[in-house]
C-alpha positions, 0 to 999 in steps of 0.5 A, spaced: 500 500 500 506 504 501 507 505 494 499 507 493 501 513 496 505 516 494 509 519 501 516 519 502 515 518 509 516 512 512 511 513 518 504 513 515 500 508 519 494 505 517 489 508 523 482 506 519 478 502 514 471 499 513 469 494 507 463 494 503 460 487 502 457 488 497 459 491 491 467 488 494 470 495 496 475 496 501 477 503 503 482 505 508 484 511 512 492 513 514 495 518 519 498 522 513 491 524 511 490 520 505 485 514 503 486 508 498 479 505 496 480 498 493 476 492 489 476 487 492 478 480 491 484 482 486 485 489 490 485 493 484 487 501 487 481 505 485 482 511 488 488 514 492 486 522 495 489 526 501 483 531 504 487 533 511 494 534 513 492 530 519 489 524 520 483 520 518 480 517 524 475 514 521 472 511 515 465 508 513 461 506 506 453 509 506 448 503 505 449 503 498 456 503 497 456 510 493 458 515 498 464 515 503 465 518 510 471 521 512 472 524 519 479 527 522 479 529 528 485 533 529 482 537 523 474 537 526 473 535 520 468 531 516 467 529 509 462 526 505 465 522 498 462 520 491 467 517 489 463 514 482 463 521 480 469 523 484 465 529 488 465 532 495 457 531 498 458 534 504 465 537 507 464 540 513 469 543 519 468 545 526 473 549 530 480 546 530 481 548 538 476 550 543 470 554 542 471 561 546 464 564 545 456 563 541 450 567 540 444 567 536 441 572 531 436 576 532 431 571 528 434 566 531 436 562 525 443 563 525 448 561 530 456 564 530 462 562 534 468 564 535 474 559 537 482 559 539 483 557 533 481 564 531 475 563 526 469 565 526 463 560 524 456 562 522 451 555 522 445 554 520 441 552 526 435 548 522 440 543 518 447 544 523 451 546 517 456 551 518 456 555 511 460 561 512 468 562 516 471 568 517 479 567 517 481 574 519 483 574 525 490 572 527 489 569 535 483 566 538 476 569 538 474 572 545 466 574 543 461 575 537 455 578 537 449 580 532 447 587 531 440 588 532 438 588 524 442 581 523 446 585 517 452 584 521 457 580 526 462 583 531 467 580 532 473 581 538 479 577 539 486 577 543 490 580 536 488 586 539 482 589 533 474 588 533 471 585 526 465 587 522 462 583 517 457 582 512 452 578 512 451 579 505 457 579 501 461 575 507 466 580 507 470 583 513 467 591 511 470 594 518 476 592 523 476 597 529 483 598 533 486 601 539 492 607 539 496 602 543 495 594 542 490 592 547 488 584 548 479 584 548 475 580 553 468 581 551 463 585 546 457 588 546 454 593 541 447 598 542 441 597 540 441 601 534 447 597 531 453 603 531 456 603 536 461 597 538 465 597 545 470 593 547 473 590 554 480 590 554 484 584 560 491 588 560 490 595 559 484 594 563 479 600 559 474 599 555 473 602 547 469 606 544 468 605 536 463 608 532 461 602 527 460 606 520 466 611 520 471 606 524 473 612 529 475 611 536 469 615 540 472 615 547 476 610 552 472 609 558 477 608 564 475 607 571 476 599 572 483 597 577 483 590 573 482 586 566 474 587 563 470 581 563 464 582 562 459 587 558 453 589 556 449 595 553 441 595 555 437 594 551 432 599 551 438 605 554 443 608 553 447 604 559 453 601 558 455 595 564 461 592 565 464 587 570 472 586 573 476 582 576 477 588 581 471 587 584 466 592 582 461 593 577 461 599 573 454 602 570 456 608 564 452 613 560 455 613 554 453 616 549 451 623 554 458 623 555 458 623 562 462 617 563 461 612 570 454 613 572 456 609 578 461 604 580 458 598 584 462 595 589 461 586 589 462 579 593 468 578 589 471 578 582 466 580 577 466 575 572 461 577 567 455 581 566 449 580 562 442 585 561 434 582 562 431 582 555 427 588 558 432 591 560 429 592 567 435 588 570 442 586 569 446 580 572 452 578 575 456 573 576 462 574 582 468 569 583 465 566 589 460 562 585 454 567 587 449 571 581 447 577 583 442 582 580 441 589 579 437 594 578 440 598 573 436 605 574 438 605 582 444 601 583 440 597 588 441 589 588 435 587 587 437 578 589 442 573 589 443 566 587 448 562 591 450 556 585 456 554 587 455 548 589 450 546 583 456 546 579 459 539 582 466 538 583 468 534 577 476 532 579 481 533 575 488 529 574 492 535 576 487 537 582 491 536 590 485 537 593 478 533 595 472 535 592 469 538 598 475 544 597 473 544 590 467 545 590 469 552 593 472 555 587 466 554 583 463 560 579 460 561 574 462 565 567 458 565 562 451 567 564 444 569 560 437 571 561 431 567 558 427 570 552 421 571 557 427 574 562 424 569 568 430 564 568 437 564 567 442 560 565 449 559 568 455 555 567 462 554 568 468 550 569 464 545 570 460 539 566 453 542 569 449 548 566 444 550 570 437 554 570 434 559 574 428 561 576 429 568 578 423 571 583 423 565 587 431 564 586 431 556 586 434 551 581 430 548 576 434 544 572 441 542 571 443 540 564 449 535 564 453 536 557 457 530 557 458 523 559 465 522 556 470 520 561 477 521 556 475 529 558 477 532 565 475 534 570 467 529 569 470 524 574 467 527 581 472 523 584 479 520 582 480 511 583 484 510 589 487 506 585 491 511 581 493 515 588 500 513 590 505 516 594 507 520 589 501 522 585 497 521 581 499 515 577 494 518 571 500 523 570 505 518 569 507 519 561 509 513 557 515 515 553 512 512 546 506 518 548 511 523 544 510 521 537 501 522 538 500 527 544 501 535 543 497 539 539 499 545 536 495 550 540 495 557 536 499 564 539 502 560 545 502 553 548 496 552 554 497 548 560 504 545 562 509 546 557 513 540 559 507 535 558 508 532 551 499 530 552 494 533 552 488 531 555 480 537 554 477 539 560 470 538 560 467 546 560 462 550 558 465 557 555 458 560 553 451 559 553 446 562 549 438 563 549 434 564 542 430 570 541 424 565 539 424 562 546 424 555 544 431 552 545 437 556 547 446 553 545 452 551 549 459 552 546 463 546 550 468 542 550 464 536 545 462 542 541 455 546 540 450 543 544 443 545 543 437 544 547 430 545 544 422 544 546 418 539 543 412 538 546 409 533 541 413 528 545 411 531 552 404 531 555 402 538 558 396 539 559 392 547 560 387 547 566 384 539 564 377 537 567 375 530 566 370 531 559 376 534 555 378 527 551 379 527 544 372 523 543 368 529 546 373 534 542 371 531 535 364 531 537 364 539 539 367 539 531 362 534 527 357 539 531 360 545 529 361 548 535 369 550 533 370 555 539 369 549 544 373 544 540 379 550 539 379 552 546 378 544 548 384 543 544 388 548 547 388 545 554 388 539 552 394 540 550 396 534 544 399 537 538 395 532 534 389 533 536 389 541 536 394 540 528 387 536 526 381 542 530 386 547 527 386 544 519 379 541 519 376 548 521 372 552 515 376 558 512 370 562 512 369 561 521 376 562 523 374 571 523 369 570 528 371 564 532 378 569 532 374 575 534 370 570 540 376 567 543 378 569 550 385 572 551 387 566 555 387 562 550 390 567 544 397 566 546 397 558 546 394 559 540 399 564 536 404 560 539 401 552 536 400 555 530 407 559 529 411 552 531 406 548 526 408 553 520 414 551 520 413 544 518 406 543 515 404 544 508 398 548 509 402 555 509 395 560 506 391 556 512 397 558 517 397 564 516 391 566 516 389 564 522 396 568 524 393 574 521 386 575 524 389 573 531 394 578 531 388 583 527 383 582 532 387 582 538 393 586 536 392 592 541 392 586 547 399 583 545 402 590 545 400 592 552 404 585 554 409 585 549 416 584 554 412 577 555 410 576 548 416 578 545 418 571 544 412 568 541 413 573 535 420 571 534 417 565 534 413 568 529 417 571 524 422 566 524 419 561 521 414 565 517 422 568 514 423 561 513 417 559 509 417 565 505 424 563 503 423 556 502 416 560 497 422 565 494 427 560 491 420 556 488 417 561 485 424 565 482 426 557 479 419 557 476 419 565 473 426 563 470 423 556 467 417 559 465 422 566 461 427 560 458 420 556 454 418 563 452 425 565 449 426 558 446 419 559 442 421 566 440 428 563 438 423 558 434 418 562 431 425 567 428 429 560 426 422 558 421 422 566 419 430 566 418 428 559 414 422 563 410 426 569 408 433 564 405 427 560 401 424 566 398 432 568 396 433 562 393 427 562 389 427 569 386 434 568 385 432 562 380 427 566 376 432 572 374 437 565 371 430 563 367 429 569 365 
């Protein structure tokens, strides 16, 4: 096989291999980032390719024998071979290192990541492909965020500049930097999307950049230790940041007034997050505790105390016991839920957790991993591994030099004289959908993302004991649609409601509508603004969306911070569909252009044809006469 491909190396090993039984096929994967795919029994050499430097880890036929997968995870890469036509069906990458930070787009459609490999990544959230990556930066990613109108993506990063980009034409249209170089640790950008501010770690400032001209408006100074965390209000012109100095500084940004009001913490701040209604803002502090702020007074309004809900995973290096580490537990990543109740937190640890706020109790705590080759997922190391000299798990064979060290861009992390390297179970960053319905996780196994699905859980609304399916359809057949509708929503099925929904006539669904208590409206918008997504009857959807909104508008925009999230819900997938509409209706124009003009080419060729006859004919008559 050496002489298939084509190195000079004598150190490619074969790492992977998998045999299609029915069509006689052979492939096999090497470290050096080549496969070779044999027929089998004579070992013919089909094809010899290299898609990586790195190695390929795993190799798989489809069901067909056609297609072949190809995974190395050095690289995070995947790729999807025909080799009959010798095209890519799918190639994909992930971040090579960590990821650092996530977000969702306003629509909540997108998903951008930044990592210590310094690219940025945009995924699609429906199909989880990543579509886009942005090169520029030179070191890693340390936050992303969208502008509100999702035109654009801001990015920060340890090399010292914040990038814009165009979601467009996907392109760098803006890079923002400081006088002196200065390392940035967090990011955020006002409500109106031109200004960008960034915190720095080392000069210990925060920068002000105007987003349309590039120009640095003003250095916030004030802050005795690295920025760790900001946030603009959303409905204000507030600026929050949080610092290892422990204080929490509120500013007044675009009044020119500087520091509004510095806010003395427990501990470090660690990071600093506003409610979606900007009534509240949160930090998280070294100490493992949430504390929330009344932005307006600068008053605390609560705590949480979530250190020991993060567990006490052990780690190889640790020399303490659980019970100790449990102490230096905290949180750095925090977010609010869409409706502002909740909140999520995480940290160093394999447990993210929610929060209700007002009765301040956790509700439930997300384990994000059970791989045991991570760090730091054991609570507790085998006695067995204990020596008198350590832990025995710290003990490097000599031959672990050839497979170990990754090649960590910018600077090398952890112990410099280790030659492995072992990821230790973290989550670098949580993010909650606009829409409501899911929220992400940036870890150390890659994007987590949590979702609701109610048609595989059973919640009933306010159930009696004559609300079954039977007595809904009954109400249905007896044209009762109000009764059947509301039954349906406190049953709370999504069969039967879709059923009740589709069976009901297009010229009821205005009164019915005008008739249905208030109570119910929300639960309705929001069954409908899920089923669109997926169902085929568009026009149905959207007209029971439309007359709902029309016939109580003026309800929904009195509550509208509770609501926000339904309407995102909403829009999203209504943009999805009238997308999916968009490309149908486009192809069809354009066949439709392409028959006309292939009939205009006809008819000129039949009368280019007439006029050539006619020019022989009259030609002949002048030789005879």
């Amino acid at each position: 096989m050496k002489d298939s491909l084509k190195t000079d190396s004598d150190n490619v090993t074969l790492l992977s291999a998998d045999y299609h039984r029915a069509n006689h096929l052979l492939v096999t994967g090497y470290s050096n980032g080549s496969f070779l795919l044999h027929e089998m029994p004579d070992f013919n050499l089909i094809h010899s390719l290299s898609i990586t430097e790195h190695d390929i880890l795993s190799v798989t036929f489809n069901c067909t024998g056609e297609w072949i997968a190809l995974a190395s995870g050095r690289k995070g890469q995947l790729v999807v071979w025909e080799w009959q036509s010798e095209s890519f069906v799918l190639k994909q990458q992930g971040h090579v290192n960590n990821m650092a930070c996530l977000t969702y787009s306003p629509d909540g459609l997108l998903i951008a990541t930044g990592g210590d490999d310094g690219r940025v990544k945009l995924w699609n959230v429906s199909n989880g492909f990543c579509f886009v990556t942005f090169t520029e930066h030179k070191s890693g990613v340390s936050a992303v965020t969208f502008t509100q109108s999702g035109k654009a993506i801001i990015s920060a990063s340890l090399d010292g500049t914040v990038r814009a980009f165009d979601l467009h034409r996907y392109r760098n249209f803006k890079t923002l930097t400081t006088p002196q170089p200065a390392q940035f640790s967090c990011l955020a950008v006002d409500p109106s999307g031109e200004v960008v501010c960034a915190g720095s770690q080392d000069t210990f400032d925060i920068f002000v950049w105007s987003l349309q001209t590039g120009r640095l408006l003003e250095v916030l100074a004030g802050h005795e230790g690295p920025v760790s965390g900001i946030t603009f209000s959303p409905n204000e012109a507030i600026l929050v940041s949080a610092s290892w100095d422990k204080t929490c500084r509120v500013w007044d940004v675009f009044s020119g007034k500087g520091s509004r009001e510095a806010i003395t913490l427990t501990a470090d701040g660690l990071t600093a997050v506003f409610r979606p209604d900007g009534r509240e803002f949160a930090v998280a502090t070294l100490d493992g505790a949430i504390l929330f702020f009344n932005p307006q007074t600068s008053v605390q309004t609560g705590s949480i105390e979530g250190r020991h809900d993060l567990g006490s995973g052990r780690r190889d290096t640790d020399l303490v016991t659980a019970k100790k580490l449990t102490q230096t537990q905290a949180f750095s990543t925090l977010c609010y839920t869409a409706d502002g109740e909740n909140i999520l937190g995480a940290g160093r640890s394999k447990y993210i957790c929610i929060y209700n706020i007002l009765k301040q109790i956790l509700l439930k705590k997300f384990e994000v991993t059970c791989n045991h080759s991570l760090d730091g997922v054991d609570d507790f190391i085998s006695r067995r591994k204990i020596t008198e000299f350590g832990n025995m798990a710290l003990v490097e064979e000599r031959a672990d030099a050839d497979e170990a060290a990754l090649a960590l861009p910018g600077a090398k992390k952890g112990d410099m004289s280790s030659r492995s390297f072992k990821p230790e179970v973290r989550v670098t960053s949580v993010s909650f959908s606009p829409t409501g319905r899911a929220w992400g996780a940036a870890t150390t196994e890659g994007i987590l993302i949590y979702s609701l699905d109610h048609s595989l859980v059973f919640d009933p609304y306010e159930l009696e004991q004559d609300i079954t399916p039977a007595s809904i359809r009954q109400a249905l057949e007896a044209k009762d649609y109000s009764k059947a509708v509301m039954a349906a929503l406190r049953l709370n099925e999504v069969e039967i409601t879709t059923e009740i929904v589709e069976k009901i006539p297009l010229g009821n669904i205005e009164l019915l509508c005008r008739s249905l208590p208030q109570v119910y409206v929300e639960r309705l918008l929001g069954f409908l603004g899920v089923q669109l997504e997926s169902r085929p009857h568009i026009q149905l959807y959207m007209t029971w969306i439309t007359t709902l909104l029309k016939q109580h508008g003026e309800m929904l925009k009195e509550r509208s911070p509770s609501v926000m999230a339904l309407l995102r819900t909403l829009l999203k997938n209504i943009t999805l569909r009238h997308k999916e509409l968009a490309k149908i209706c486009d192809h069809n124009t354009y066949l439709m252009q392409y028959i006309l003009a292939q009939k205009d080419v006809k008819h000129k060729a039949s009368k280019d044809d007439e006029m050539s006859g006619s020019d022989v004919s009259d030609s002949e008559d002048i030789l005879i006469s």
